[in-house]
N, C-alpha and C positions, 0 to 999 in steps of 0.2 A: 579139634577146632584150632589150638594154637600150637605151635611147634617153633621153641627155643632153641638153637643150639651155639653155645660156646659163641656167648654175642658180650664185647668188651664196649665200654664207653670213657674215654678221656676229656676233659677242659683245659684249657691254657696252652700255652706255648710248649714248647720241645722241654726245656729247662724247669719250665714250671707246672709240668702237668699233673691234672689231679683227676686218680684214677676213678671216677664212678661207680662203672659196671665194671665186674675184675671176672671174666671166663665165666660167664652163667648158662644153666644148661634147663629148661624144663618143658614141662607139656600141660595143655589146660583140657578138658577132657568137653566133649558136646552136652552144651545143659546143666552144668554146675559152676557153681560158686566158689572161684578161686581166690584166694587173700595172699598177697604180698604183704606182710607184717612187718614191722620195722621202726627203730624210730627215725629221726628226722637227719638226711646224711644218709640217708643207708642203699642208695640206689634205686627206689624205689619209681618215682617222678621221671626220671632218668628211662628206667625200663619202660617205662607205657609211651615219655614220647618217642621214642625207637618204633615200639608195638603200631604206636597210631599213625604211622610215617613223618614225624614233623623231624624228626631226626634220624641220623645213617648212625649206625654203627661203626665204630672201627673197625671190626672182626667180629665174625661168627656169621649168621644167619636165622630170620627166623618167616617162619610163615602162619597166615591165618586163612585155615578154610585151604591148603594148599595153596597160596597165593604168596608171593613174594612180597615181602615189605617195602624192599626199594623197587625190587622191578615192576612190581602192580601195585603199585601206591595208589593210583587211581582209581582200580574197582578195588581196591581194599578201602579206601575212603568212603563206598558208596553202602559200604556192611556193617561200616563200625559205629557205635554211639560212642560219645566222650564227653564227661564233665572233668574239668581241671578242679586242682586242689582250689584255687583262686576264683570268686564269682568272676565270670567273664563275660553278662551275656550286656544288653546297650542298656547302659542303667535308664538313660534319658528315652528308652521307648515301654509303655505301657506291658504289665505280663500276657496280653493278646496279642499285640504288636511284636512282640519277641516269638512268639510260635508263630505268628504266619510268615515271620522273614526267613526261622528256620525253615520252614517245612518247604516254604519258596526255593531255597537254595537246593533239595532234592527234588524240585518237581512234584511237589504230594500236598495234600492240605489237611489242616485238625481233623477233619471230619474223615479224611480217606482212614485214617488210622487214630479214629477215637476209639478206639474198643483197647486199644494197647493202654493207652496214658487216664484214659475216663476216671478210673480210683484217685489217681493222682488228679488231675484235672479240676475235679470235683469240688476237694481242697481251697484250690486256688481259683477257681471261678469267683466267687463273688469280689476277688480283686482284680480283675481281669483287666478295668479303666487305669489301674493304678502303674505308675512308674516303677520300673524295675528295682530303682535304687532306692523308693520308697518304704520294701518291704521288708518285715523281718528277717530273719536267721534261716529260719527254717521252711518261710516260705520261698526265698529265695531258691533253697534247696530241691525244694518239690519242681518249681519253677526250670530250673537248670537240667534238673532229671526231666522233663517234660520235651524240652526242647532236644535234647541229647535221643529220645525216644521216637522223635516225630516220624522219621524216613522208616521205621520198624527194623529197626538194625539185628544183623544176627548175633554181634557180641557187642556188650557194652564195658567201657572201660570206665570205674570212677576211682579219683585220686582223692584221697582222704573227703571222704564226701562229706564227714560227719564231724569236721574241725569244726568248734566253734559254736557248734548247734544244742540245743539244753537235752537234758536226757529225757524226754518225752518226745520231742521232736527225730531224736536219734532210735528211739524203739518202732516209731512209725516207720522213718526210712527203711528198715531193716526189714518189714512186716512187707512192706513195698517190695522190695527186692524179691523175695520169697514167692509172690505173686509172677515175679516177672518170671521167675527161672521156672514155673510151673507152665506157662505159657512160649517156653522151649529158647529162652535165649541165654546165654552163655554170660552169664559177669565174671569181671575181672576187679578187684578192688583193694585198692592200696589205703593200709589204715595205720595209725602207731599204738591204736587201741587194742591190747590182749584179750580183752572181755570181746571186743568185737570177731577176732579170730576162732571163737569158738563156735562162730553163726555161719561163718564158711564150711563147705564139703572138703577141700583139702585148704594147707596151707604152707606157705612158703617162709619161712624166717630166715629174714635178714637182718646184717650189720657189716657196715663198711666195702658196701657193693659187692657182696659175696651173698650165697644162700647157705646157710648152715643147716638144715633140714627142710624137707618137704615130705607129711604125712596130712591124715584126715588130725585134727585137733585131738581126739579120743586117744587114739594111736601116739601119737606124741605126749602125753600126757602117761599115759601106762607105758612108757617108755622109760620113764623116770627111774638110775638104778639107785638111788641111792634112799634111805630113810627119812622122812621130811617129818618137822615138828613144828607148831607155833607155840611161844612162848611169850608171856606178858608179866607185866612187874608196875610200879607205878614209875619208874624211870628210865623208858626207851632207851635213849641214847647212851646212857652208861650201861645198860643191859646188852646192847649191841659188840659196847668193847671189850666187856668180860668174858661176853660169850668167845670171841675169836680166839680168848687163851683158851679156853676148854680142848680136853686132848683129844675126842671124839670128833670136833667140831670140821666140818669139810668147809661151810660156807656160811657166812649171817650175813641178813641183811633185814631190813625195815620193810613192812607189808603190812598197810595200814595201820592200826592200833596194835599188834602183836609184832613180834619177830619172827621170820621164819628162820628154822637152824635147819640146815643139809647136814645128815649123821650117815658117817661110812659105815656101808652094810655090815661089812662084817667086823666089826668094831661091837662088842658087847655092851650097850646102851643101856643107862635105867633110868628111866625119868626121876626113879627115887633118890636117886644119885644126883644127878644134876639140881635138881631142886635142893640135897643137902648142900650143895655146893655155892649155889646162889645164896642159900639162909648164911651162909658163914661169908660171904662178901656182903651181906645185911642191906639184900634187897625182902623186900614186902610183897603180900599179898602176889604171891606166885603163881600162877596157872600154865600150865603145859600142857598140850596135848597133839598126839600124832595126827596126819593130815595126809590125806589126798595130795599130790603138787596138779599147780595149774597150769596151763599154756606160759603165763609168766614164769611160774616158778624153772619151765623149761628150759625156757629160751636164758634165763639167767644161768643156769647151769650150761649150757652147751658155750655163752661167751668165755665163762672159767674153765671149761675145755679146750679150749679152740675149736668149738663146731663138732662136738661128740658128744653127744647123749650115750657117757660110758663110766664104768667103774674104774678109778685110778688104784692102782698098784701100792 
């Protein structure tokens, strides 16, 4: 469906330019759920308005559906849905009024293609009178997805769709999405959320307009070479700086209420060990225990690589 190849994006002047997209390369497959993960700065935004034509690339090339980005910017306009990071639809026209000016703008109306949005719809009907800028977080969202859906697009692009939205509102978006990909349309979704990346088919981890892995989440996850442990004490932050002496110790860092420690494989670890070591810096109530790593814990490890989920020497 999408095809990336070695597509750069710069801002500023000659003297002052600041690179974006730095030589990116990927592919998004027919009917699955791709995530650009990342946090904010990381090229992400950048990437999709290239993808959506609202921007040219300096270099590279990329196409959707075989269609050129700049050179068929017009029927690639006519296939794609797109909701921006930013609510953007007319605050000042009612959430009826904002679906029939979209659907107006493709020639189609709610009714040609309610069977697409109707789950979503549904939701948002009984505010239907109401001003756009009226509505809450979440409705707004469903709203935005609505419109972005109306023409029945083949692939839909959403940029952090789920900034800002409460976690209830954000487990429905998701359950939404799930639907739409089962009724054969292709998303593309730029999020900074790790928990969200695990709801993707594959994923793409960025930072600093570079992709440092592309795997399914699973996959990257069992990818992890190194020993991973959480650790708690009743004083985090001085737990965090002791640990970086420890001789074992590859990587700490804070991960919610414990610490996670990165322990080089082949480094002979004993948790009974560490824990004596901790009682003689006269921390308390100690708990350790080995772990799983997550999405997160990956993508922190590949930045202390430079983009290598690998064992160091």
């Amino acid at each position: 469906m999408i095809e990336v190849k070695n597509i750069s994006k710069s801002y500023g002047e000659k003297k002052q330019k600041i690179l974006a997209v730095d030589n990116i390369s990927f592919s998004v497959e027919n009917g699955e759920i791709f995530g650009l993960i990342g946090p904010d700065g990381s090229g992400k935004t950048s990437i999709f308005r290239m993808l959506t034509t609202l921007l040219h690339p300096d270099s590279g090339s990329a196409e959707i559906e075989g269609l050129d980005v700049v050179k068929d910017y017009k029927k690639i306009r006519q296939i794609l849905g797109y909701m921006p990071g930013k609510f953007s639809l007319y605050q000042d026209l009612t959430v009826e009024e904002n679906l029939e000016f979209f659907a107006s703008v493709f020639n189609t109306s709610i009714q040609e293609n309610y069977d697409l949005i109707k789950d979503i719809y549904q939701q948002i009907e009984p505010f239907k009178d109401r001003k756009a800028g009226k509505l809450s977080g979440g409705m707004k969202q469903k709203l935005a997805l609505s419109c972005a859906l109306i023409h029945k697009p083949k692939v839909l692009f959403l940029d952090e769709p789920t900034t800002g939205v409460d976690p209830v509102s954000r487990k429905e978006f998701w359950e939404m999405l799930k639907r739409l990909k089962q009724q054969g349309i292709t998303i593309v979704v730029a999020t900074p959320y790790m928990d969200e990346a695990t709801l993707c088919d594959r994923v793409a981890l960025m930072q600093n307009g570079k992709i440092l892995k592309i795997d399914t989440p699973q996959n990257i996850c069992n990818s992890f070479p190194e020993d991973l442990y959480e650790v708690k004490t009743e004083n985090i932050p001085a737990l965090i700086k002791i640990l970086k002496e420890y001789e074992t110790t590859k990587n700490t860092y804070a991960f919610g209420e414990f610490v996670h420690v990165v322990i080089k494989k082949e480094k002979d670890f004993k948790k009974e060990t560490l824990e004596k070591f901790l009682q003689e810096k006269r921390f308390n109530k100690i708990e350790i225990n080995k772990i799983e790593a997550t999405i997160e814990d990956s993508f922190i490890l590949l930045l202390s690589n430079n983009g290598e989920l690998k064992v160091e020497n």
